[in-house]
C-alpha positions in Angstrom: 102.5 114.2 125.0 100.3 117.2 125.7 97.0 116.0 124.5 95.4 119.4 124.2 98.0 120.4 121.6 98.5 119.8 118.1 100.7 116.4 117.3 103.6 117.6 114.6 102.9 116.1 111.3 104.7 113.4 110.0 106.8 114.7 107.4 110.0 113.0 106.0 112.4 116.0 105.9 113.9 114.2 102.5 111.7 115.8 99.6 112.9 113.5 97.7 115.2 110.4 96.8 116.0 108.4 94.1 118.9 105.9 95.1 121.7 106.8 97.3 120.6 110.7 95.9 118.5 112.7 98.5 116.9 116.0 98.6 115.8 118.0 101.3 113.1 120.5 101.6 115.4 122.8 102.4 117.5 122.4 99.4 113.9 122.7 97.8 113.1 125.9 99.1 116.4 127.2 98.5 115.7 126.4 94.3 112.3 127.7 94.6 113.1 130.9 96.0 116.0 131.1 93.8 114.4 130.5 90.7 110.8 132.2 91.3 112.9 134.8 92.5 114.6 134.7 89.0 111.6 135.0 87.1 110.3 137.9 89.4 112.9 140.0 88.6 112.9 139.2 84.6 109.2 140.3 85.2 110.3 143.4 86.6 112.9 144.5 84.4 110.8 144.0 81.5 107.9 146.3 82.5 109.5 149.8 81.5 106.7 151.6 82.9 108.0 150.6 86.3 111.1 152.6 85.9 112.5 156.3 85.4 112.1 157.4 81.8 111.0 153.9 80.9 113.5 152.4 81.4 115.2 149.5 83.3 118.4 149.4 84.9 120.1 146.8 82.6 118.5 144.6 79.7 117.1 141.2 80.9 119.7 139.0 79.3 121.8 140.6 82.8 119.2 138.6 84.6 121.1 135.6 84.3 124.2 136.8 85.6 122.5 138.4 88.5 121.2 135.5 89.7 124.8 133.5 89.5 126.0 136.5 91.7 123.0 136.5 94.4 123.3 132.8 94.5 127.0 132.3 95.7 126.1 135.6 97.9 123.2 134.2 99.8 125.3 130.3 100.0 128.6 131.7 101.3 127.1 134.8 103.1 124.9 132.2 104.6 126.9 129.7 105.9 129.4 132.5 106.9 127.1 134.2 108.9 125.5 131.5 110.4 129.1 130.5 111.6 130.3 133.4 112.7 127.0 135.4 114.7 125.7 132.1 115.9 127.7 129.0 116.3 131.8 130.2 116.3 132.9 127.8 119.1 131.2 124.6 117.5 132.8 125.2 114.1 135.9 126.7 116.5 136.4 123.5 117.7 135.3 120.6 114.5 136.6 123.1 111.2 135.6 120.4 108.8 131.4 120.9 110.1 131.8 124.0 108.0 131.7 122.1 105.0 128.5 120.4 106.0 126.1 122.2 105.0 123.4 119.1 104.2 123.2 119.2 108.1 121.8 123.0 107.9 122.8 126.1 109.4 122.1 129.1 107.2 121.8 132.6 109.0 119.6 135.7 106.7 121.4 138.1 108.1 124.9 136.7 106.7 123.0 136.3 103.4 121.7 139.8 103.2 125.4 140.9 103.7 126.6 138.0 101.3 124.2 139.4 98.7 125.0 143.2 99.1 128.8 142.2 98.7 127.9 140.1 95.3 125.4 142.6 94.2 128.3 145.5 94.4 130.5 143.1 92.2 127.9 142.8 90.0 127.0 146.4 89.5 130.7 147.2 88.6 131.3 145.1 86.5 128.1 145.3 84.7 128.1 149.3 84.8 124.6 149.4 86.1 123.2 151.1 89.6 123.9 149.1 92.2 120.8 150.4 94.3 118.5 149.9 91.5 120.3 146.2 91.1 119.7 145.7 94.6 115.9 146.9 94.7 115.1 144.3 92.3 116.6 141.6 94.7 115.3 142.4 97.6 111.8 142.8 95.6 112.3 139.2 95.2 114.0 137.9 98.5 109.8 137.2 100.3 109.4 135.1 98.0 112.5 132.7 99.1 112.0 133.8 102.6 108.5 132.4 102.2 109.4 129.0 101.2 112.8 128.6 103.4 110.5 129.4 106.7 108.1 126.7 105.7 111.1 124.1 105.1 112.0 125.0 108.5 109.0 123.7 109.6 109.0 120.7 107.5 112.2 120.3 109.4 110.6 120.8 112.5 113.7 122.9 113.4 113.5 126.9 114.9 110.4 126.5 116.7 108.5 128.7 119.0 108.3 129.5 122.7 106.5 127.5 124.9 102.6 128.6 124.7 99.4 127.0 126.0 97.3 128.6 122.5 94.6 126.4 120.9 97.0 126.3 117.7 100.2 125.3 120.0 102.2 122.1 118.2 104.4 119.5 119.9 107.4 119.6 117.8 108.0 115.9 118.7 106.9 112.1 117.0 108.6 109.2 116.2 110.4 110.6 113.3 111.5 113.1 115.1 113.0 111.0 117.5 114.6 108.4 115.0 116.6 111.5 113.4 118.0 112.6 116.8 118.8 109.2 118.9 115.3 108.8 120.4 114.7 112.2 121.5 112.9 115.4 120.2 114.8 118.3 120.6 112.0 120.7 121.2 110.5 118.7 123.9 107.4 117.3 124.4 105.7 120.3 125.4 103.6 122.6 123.2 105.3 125.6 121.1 104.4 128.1 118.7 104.5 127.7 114.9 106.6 130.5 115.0 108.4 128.6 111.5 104.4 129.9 109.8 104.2 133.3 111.5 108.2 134.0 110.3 106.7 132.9 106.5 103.9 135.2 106.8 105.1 137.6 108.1 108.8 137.8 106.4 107.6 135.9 103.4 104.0 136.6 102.5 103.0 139.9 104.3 106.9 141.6 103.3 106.1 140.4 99.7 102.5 142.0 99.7 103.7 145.4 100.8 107.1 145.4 98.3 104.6 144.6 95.1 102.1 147.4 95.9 105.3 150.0 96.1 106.8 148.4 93.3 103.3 148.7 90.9 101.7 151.1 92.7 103.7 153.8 93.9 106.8 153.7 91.4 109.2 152.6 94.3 111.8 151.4 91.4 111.9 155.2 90.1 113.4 155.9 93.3 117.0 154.0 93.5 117.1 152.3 97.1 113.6 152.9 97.9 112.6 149.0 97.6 116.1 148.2 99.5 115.0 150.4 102.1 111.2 149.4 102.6 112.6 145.8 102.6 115.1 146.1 105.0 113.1 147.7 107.4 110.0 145.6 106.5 112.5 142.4 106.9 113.4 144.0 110.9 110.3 144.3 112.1 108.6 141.1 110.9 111.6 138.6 112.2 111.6 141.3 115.5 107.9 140.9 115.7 108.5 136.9 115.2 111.4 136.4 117.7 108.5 137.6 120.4 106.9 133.7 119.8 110.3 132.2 118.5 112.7 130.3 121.2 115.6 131.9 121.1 119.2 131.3 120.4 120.4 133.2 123.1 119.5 136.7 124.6 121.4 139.8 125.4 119.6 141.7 127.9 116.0 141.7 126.5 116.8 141.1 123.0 117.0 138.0 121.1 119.7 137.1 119.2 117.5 137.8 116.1 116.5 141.4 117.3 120.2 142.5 118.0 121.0 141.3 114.1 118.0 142.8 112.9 118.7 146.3 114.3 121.3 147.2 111.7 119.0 146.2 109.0 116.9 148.7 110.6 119.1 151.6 110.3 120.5 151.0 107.1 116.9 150.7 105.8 115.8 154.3 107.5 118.5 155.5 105.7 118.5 154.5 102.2 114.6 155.5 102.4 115.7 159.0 103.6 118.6 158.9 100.4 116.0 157.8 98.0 113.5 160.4 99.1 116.6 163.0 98.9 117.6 161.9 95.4 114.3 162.7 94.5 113.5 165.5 96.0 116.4 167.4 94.1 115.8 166.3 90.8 114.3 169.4 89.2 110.3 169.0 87.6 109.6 169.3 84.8 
């Protein structure tokens, strides 16, 4: 092991177990973000100030519902996306690995899609603006994004690129290698924490920016504003990220990351340029 770098701390990836019943971190950070996330946006509807006229998009009591529909839109839109823009010949080839999602595999950029599609269903049937239902959402998506990265890390899984920095970490010790037949998968050699720059950046920093627009600047008066600042905010950070990240494969000299994250880009450019549109027409008063 490469004595100048940080060992990996010894961390069970079970959170916690009671019997034959185990949970993961992941799992964890998958509630956490789900139901902080919950809360944020109960906060948010109920500040009318926040909104146009005083008024929120829908009453809180939709709050509920919204969160059943974002939660089987990031779970399916997850595991979908992870299976189809990362790993189609594995699953290709074993059908029945789809179904195992204890073993991980969860792609953001199939969420993001999985949520849009669940927010849409949501916003018809419930009447409301679907950009507005959306800005609250991605308002609150740092805030899981924060917590998933740092289960990655508990995991020891998605590390960085091979680096000789003072704050480098071997992603490899004996627990490591007990989980994956004796060897670590990341090598013995010293990496970046990318899994920490990911949850400051996407998680922490994306979070930051989102609540000053949101309490600062009226974003929410604007429908797709928030969606917009997000999307584009999300692109740059895991683009910025995927500079220290080891990649899952390249196209040219773009990661795999980058390439899914340039759509985000564009859509985001555009429903700021929308929201600033809307706006711009309504007459003053």
């Amino acid at each position: 092991m490469n004595l100048l770098a940080i060992p990996f701390p010894d961390i069970d990836p079970t959170a916690i177990a009671v019997g034959p019943l185990a949970i993961k971190w992941y799992g964890l950070s998958y509630l956490a973000g789900l139901i902080l996330g919950w809360v944020y946006i109960r906060r948010l509807v109920s500040e009318p100030r926040l909104w146009a006229n005083d008024k929120a998009p829908f009453s809180i009591n939709k709050v509920d519902d919204l969160l059943l529909y974002i939660t089987l839109g990031v779970v399916l839109g997850g595991r979908l996306g992870y299976i189809l823009l990362y790993e189609p010949s594995t699953y290709l080839a074993d059908p029945l690995q789809i179904f195992a999602v204890w073993r991980g595999g969860m792609s953001f950029h199939g969420a993001v899609a999985g949520c849009c599609l669940a927010g849409l269903i949501f916003a018809r049937r419930n009447g409301v603006n679907f950009l507005s239902a959306m800005d609250l959402c991605t308002a609150a998506v740092p805030i899981g994004l924060f917590f998933g990265r740092l289960a990655n890390f508990a995991n020891a899984e998605l590390w960085g690129r091979f680096t000789d920095v003072s704050w480098a970490m071997v992603f490899c010790n004996d627990r490591i290698k007990a989980l994956y037949g004796g060897v670590c998968p990341a090598g013995d050699v010293p990496r970046h924490p990318s899994q920490l720059y990911e949850a400051a950046l996407e998680g922490l920093l994306l979070f930051i920016v989102l609540r000053l627009m949101t309490h600062r600047f009226g974003a929410l008066k604007h429908p797709g504003l928030v969606s917009g600042a997000f999307l584009i905010g999300y692109a740059l950070g895991r683009s910025t990220a995927e500079l220290f990240r080891e990649p899952h494969f390249m196209v040219g000299p773009l990661t795999a990351g980058q390439i899914y994250s340039l759509p985000m880009l564009a859509l985001g450019l555009y429903l700021i340029w929308r929201a600033r549109r809307d706006s711009a027409a309504v007459p003053q008063s």
